[in-house]
C-alpha positions as CSV (number, residue, x, y, z in Angstrom):
1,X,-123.4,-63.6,59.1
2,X,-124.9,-61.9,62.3
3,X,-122.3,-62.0,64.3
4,X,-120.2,-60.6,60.8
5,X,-122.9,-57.7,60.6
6,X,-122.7,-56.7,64.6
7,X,-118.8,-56.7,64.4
8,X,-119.0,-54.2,61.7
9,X,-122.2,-52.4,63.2
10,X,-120.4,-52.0,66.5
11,X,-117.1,-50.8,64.3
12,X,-119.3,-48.6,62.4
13,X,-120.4,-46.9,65.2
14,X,-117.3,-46.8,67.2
15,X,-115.7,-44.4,63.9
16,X,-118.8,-42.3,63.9
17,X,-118.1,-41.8,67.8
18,X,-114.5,-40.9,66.6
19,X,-115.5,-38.7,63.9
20,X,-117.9,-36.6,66.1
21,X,-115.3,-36.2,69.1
22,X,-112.6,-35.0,66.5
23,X,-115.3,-32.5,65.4
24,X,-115.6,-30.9,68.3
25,X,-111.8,-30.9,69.1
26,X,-111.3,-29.1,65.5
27,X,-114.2,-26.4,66.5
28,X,-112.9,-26.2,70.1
29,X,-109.3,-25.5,68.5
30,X,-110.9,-23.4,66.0
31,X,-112.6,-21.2,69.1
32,X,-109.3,-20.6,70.8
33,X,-107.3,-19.8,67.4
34,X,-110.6,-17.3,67.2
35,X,-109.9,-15.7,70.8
36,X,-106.2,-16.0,70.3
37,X,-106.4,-14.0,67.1
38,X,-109.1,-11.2,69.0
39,X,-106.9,-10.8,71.9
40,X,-103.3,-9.9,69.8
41,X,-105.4,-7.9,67.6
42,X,-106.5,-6.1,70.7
43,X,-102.8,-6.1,72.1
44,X,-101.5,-4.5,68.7
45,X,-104.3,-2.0,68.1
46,X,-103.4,-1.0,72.2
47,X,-99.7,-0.9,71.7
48,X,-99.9,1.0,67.8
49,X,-102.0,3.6,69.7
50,X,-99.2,4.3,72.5
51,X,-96.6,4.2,70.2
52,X,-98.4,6.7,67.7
53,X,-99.4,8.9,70.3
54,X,-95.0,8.8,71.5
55,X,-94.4,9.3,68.0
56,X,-96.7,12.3,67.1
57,X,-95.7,13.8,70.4
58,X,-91.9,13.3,68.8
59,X,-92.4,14.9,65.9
60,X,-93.2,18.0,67.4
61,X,-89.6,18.3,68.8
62,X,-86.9,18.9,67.3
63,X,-85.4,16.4,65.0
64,X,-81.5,15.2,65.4
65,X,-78.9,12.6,63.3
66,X,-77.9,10.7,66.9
67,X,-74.6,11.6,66.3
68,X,-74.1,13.8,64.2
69,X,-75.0,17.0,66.1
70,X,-77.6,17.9,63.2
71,X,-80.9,19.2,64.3
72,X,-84.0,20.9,62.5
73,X,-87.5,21.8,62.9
74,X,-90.2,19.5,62.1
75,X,-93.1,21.1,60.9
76,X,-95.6,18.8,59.8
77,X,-98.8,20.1,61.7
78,X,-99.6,17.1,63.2
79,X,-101.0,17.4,66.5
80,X,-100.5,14.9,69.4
81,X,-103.4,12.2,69.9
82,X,-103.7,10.6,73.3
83,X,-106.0,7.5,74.6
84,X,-108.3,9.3,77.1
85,X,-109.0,5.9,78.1
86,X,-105.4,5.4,80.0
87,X,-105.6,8.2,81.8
88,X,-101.9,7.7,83.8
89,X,-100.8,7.8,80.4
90,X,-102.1,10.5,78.7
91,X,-101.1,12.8,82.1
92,X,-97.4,11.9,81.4
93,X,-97.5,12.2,77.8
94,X,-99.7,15.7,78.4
95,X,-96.6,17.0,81.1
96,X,-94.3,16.0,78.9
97,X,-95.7,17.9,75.7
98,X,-96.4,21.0,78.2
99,X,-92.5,20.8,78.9
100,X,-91.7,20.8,75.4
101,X,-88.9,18.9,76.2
102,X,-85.6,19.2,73.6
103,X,-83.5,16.3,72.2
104,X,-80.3,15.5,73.1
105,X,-77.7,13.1,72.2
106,X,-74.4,11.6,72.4
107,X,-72.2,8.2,71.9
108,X,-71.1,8.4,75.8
109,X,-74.6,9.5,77.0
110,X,-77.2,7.7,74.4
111,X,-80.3,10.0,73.5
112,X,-81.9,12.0,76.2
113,X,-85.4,14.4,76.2
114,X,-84.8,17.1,78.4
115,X,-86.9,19.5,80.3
116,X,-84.4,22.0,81.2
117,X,-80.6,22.4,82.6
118,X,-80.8,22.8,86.0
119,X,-79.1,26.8,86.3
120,X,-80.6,27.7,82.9
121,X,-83.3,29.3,82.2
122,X,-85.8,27.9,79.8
123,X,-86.0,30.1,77.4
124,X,-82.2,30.8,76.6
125,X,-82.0,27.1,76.6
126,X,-84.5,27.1,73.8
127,X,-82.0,29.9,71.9
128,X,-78.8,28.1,72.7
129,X,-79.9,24.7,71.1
130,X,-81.4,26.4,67.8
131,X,-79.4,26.8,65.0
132,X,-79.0,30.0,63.5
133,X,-79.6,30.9,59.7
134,X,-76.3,30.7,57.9
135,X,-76.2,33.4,54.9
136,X,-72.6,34.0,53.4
137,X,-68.8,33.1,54.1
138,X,-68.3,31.5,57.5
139,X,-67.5,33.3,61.2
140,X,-64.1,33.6,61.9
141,X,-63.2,32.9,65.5
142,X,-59.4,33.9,65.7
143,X,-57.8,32.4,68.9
144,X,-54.0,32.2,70.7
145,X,-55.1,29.2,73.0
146,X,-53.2,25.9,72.0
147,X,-56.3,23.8,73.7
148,X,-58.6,25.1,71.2
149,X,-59.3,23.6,67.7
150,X,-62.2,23.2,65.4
151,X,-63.1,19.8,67.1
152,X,-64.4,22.6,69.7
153,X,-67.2,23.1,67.2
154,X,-68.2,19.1,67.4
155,X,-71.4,19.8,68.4
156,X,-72.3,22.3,65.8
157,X,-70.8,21.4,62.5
158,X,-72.6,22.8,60.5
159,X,-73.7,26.4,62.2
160,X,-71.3,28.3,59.7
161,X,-68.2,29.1,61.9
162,X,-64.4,28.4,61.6
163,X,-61.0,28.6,64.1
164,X,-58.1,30.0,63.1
165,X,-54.4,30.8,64.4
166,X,-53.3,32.7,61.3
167,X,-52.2,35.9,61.6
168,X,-55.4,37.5,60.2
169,X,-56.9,39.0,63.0
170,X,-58.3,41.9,61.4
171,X,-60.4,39.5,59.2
172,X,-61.8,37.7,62.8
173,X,-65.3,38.0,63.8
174,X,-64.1,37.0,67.5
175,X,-60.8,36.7,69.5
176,X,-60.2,34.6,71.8
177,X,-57.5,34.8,73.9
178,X,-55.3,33.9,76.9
179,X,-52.0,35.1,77.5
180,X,-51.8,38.0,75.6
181,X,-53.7,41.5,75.5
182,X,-54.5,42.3,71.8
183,X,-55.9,45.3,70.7
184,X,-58.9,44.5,68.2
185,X,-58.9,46.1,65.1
186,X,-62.7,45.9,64.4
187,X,-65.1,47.1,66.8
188,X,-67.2,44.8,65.7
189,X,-65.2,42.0,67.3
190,X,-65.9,39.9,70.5
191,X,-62.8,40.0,72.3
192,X,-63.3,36.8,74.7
193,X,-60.8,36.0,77.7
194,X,-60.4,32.0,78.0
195,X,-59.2,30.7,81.0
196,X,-60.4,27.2,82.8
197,X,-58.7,27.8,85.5
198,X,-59.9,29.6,88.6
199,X,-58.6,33.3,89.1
200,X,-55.8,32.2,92.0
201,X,-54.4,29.6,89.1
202,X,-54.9,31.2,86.3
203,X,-52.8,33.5,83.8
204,X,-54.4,37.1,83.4
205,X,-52.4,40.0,81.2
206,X,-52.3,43.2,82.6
207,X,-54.8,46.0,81.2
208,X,-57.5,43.5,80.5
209,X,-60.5,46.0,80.0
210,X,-62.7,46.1,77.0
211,X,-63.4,42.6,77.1
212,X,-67.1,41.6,76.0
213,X,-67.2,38.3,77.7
214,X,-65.1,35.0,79.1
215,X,-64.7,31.2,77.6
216,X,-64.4,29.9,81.3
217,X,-66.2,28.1,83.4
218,X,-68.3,30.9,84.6
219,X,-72.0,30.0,84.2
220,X,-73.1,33.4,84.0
221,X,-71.3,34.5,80.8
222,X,-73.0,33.9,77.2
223,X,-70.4,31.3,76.3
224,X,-70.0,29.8,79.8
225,X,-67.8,26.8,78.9
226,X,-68.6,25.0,82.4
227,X,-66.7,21.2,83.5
228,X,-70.6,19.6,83.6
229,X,-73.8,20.3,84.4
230,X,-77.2,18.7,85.5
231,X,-80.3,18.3,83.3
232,X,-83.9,17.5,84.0
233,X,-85.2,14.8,82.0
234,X,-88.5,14.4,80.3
235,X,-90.9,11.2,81.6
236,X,-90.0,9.0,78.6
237,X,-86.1,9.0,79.6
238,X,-86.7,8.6,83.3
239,X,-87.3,5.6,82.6
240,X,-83.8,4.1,81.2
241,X,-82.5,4.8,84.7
242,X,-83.2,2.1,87.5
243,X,-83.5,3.4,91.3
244,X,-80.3,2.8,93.6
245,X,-81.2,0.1,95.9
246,X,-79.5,-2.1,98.7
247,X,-77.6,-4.0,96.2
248,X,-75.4,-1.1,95.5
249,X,-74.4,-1.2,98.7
250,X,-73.1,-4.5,99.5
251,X,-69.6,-3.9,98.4
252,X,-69.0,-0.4,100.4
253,X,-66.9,-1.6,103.6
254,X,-65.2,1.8,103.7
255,X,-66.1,5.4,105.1
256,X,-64.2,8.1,103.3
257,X,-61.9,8.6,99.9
258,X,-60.2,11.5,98.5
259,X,-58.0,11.8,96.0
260,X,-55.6,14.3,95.9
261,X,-52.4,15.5,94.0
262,X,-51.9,19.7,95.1
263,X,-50.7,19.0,98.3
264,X,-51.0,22.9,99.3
265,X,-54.1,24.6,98.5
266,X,-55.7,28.2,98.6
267,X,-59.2,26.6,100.0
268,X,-57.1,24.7,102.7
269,X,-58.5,21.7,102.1
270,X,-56.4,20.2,103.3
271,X,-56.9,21.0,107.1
272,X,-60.0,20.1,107.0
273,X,-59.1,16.5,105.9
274,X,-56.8,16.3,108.5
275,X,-59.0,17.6,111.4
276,X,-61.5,15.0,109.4
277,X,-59.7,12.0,110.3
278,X,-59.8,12.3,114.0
279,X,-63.4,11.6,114.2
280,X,-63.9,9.0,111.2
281,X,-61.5,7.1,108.6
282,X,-60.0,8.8,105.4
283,X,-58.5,6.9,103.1
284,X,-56.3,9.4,101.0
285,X,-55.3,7.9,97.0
286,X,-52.6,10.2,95.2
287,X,-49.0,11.9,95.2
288,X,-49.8,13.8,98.9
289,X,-49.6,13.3,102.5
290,X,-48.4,9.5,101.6
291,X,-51.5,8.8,100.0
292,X,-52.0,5.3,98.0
293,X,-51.3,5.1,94.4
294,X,-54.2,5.2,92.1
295,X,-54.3,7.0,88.7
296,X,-57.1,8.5,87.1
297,X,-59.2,5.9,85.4
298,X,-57.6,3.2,86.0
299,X,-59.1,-0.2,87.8
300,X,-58.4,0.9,91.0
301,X,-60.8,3.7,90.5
302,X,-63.9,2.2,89.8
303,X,-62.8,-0.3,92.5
304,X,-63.1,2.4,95.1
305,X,-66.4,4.2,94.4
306,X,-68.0,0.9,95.1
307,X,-65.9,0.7,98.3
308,X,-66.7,4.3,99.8
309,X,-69.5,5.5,101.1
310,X,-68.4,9.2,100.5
311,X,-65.8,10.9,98.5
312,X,-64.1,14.1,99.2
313,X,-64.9,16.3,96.0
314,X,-62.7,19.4,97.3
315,X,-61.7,22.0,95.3
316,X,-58.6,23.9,95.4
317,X,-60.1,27.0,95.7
318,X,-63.3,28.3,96.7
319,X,-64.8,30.6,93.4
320,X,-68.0,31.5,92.1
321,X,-69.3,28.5,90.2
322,X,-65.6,26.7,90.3
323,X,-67.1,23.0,89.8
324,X,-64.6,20.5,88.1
325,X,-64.4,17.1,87.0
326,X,-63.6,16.1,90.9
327,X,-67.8,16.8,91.2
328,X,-69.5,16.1,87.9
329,X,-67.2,13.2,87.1
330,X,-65.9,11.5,90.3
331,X,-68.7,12.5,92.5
332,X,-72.1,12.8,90.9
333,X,-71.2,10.3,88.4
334,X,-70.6,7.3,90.3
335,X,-73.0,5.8,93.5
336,X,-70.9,7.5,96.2
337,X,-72.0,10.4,97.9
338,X,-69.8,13.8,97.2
339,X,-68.8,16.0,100.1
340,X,-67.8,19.7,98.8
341,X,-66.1,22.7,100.8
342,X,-69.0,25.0,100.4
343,X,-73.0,24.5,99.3
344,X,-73.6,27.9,97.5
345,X,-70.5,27.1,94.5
346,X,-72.4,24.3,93.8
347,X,-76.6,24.6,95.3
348,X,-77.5,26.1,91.3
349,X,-76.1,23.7,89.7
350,X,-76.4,20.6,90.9
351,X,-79.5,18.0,91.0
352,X,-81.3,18.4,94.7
353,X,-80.5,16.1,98.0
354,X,-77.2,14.7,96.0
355,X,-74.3,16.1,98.0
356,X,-73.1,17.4,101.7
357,X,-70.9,20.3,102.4
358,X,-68.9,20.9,105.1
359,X,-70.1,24.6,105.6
360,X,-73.6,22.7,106.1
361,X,-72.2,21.8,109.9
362,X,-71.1,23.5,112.6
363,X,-67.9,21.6,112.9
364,X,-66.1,19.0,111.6
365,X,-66.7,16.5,114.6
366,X,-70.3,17.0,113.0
367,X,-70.1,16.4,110.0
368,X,-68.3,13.3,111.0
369,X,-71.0,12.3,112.9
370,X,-73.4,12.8,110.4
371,X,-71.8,10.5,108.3
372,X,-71.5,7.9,110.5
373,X,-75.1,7.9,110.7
374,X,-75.9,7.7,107.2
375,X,-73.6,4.4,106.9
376,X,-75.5,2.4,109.6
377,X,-78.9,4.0,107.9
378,X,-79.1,2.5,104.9
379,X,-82.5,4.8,103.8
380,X,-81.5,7.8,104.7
381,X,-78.0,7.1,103.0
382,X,-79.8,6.1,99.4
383,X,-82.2,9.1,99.5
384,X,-79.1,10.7,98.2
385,X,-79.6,8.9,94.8
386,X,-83.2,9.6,94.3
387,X,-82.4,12.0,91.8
388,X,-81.4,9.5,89.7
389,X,-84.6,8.5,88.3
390,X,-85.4,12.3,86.9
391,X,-81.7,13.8,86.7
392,X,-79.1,13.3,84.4
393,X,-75.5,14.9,85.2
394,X,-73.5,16.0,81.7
395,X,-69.6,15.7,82.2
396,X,-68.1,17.9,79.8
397,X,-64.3,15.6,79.1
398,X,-63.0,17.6,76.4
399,X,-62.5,14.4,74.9
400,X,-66.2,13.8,73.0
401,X,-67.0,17.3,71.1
402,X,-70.7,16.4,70.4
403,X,-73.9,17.8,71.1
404,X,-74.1,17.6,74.5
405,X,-71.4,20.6,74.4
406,X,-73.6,22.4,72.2
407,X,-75.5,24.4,74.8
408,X,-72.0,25.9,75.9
409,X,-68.5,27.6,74.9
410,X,-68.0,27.7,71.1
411,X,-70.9,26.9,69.5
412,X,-72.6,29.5,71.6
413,X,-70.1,31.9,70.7
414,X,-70.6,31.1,67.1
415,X,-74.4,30.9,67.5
416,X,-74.0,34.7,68.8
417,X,-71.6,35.8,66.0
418,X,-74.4,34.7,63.5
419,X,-77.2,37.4,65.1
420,X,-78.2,40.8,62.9
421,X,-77.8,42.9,64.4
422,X,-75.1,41.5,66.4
423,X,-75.8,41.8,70.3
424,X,-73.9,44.1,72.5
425,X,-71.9,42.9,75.4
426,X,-69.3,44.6,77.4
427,X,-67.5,43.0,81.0
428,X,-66.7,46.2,82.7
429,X,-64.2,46.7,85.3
430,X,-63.3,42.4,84.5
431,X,-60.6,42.7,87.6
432,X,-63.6,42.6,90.2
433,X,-65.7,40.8,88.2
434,X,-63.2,37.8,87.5
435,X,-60.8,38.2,90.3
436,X,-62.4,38.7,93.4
437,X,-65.4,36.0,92.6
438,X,-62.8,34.4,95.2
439,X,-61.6,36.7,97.3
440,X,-64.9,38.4,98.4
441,X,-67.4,35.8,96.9
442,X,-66.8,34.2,99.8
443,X,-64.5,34.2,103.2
444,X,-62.2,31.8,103.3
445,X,-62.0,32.4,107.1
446,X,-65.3,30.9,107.4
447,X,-63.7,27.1,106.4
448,X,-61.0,27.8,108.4
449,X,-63.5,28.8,111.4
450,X,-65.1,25.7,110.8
451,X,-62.1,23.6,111.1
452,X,-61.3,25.1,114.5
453,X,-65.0,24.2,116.2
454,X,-65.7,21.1,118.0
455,X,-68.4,19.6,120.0
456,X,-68.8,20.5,123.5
């Protein structure tokens, strides 16, 4: 019986041993399920905080349908609230609300707070992107240009204004035209000259006087209708865009690329190129000077701006803001670095340290040099995509009519028709104003000066 009573003494106490370690295991677990719980309470109360203090700072912008163009004020009163306690934070989020940044978006570029458009001033930035107040039948904008349709008006659907090519002129609240001189029956009317094309290329009737403004790519008229342009973003986008590093460059084996298909131009480009290629390697792509075949947006392309170190973005002409697609699209799009005729055309405009000019150097054998330079010097070569991180460059395709055109052209144009009273503009004396932007802007001779220097 005792040895009976000691087996189930000893197994007595061996389940009381068991029961108190399982105890402690359940409070030790119970402790940590405690913590746990405190610290992602912590975490969520941190993170609702940020993200109320983004969202309250977002509702004090304007609102906007991502694609739909639509925007409206929001008016709720709220006032930001920031967590003094992260001070990095609350700096960024207090720049950013002193910016008073505006909301832009697209399909092709994704939604985008903006500071300002680099070239425009704040202010008429502010005017440009706010609706006006619709009251009564829609504006009439008559025009004779077969590129112009109401998709033109993609970015503001709804600000009250119509195209036509009807024979009701008298009944337009604008013309718009391009190859003819019309005599407007209501002085009341804009009478706006289109024309994409630089001065040298482009189509202009005789007697063209008593126009009020141009549809071109001018940035300097009310209804500039420009290729591209650069904005400034806000902190919070900044963000969505990685710096350029080393890795970028791995696949670039090549100096130089242009493309090319106007063999003869009134810039002569093309001697520069040629006295270019004694002193470093061109590759030329295109229908001139037996260049390799590659069309626009094809493979091939993309293929080559991770080949090249530089690309020739060289205008046909030299004009007062005459920037095209071979800068904004080809160019400042893409990690290559874009070499342009002359600084001034494009020093307003585009986003700072992200191109070289030839005018920069006082000779081609120097500029050559230069770039041979920044090709063995990898830092100095990426400090040319810095402006990455806080820029974002706009190419305007003519393909996606969305808000991102809605600062320019014809919504500005109908924005302007919609003022009481209606604001007075007049282009006098449009022959020196449009015409010699080229001719006197600037001296051709100077490129062709520059072609004839060398290094002694």
């Amino acid at each position: 019986m005792r040895t009976v009573h000691t087996t189930i003494s000893h197994r007595y106490g061996s389940l009381r041993w068991i029961r108190f370690v399982l105890q402690c295991l359940r409070k030790l677990f119970f402790a940590v399920f405690v913590v746990a719980c405190l610290l992602s309470l912590y975490v969520s109360l941190h993170s609702f905080q940020t993200v109320t203090s983004f969202y309250t700072y977002s509702n004090m912008l304007p609102s906007i349908s991502l694609f739909s163009g639509e925007v409206g004020a929001k008016s709720n009163g709220t006032k930001a609230q920031y967590d003094s306690s992260n001070s990095s934070l609350n700096s960024i989020q207090n720049e950013t609300l002193r910016m008073k940044p505006i909301l832009f978006a697209s399909k092709k570029y994704g939604a985008l707070l903006v500071e300002s458009i680099i070239g425009v001033n704040d202010d008429l930035l502010r005017n440009r992107m706010e609706p006006p107040i619709v009251n009564g039948a829609p504006k009439v904008i008559w025009t004779d240009v077969e590129d112009l349709s109401a998709d033109n008006l993609g970015g503001c659907p709804n600000w009250g204004c119509i195209i036509t090519k009807d024979n009701a002129i008298e009944k337009a609240d604008a013309l718009i035209i391009r190859h003819r001189n019309i005599k407007r029956s209501n002085p009341q009317q804009y009478m706006v000259y289109y024309s994409q094309e630089a001065p040298p290329n482009a189509f202009i009737p005789t007697a063209m006087e008593g126009l009020n403004m141009t549809l071109s790519y001018r940035f300097d008229s009310p209804v500039a209708s420009p290729y591209g342009y650069t904005v400034k973003l806000a902190p919070p986008s900044r963000s969505r865009f990685s710096y350029i590093g080393k890795n970028y460059l791995t696949s670039k084996i090549q100096p130089v690329a242009w493309f090319v298909s106007n063999c003869w131009t009134n810039s002569k480009r093309e001697n520069l190129v040629k006295d270019l290629k004694e002193f470093i390697s061109v590759d030329i792509y295109g229908q001139c000077f037996n260049g390799m075949i590659c069309k626009q947006y094809d493979s091939c392309e993309a293929k080559i701006y991770k080949k090249y170190f530089f690309y020739l973005a060289l205008e046909n002409v030299v004009c007062k803001d005459y920037i095209t697609e071979k800068l904004w699209d080809r160019g400042l799009s893409q990690v290559i670095v874009p070499i342009v005729l002359v600084r001034k055309v494009l020093q307003p405009y585009a986003p700072p340290h992200s191109f070289i000019a030839f005018d920069d150097f006082a000779s081609v054998e120097e500029l050559a040099a230069y770039l041979k330079y920044l090709i063995k010097n990898t830092t100095a070569y990426l400090e040319y995509f810095r402006w990455k991180q806080n820029y974002k460059v706009i190419f305007l395709d003519g393909i996606n009519h969305d808000q991102m055109e809605r600062p320019w052209g014809l919504c500005q144009l109908c924005r302007l028709l919609w003022k009481s009273p209606r604001e007075v503009y007049h282009l006098r004396n449009f022959t020196q104003w449009w015409s010699y932007s080229c001719n006197d802007w600037y001296r051709r001779s100077q490129l062709m000066e520059l072609s004839s220097q060398k290094i002694t």
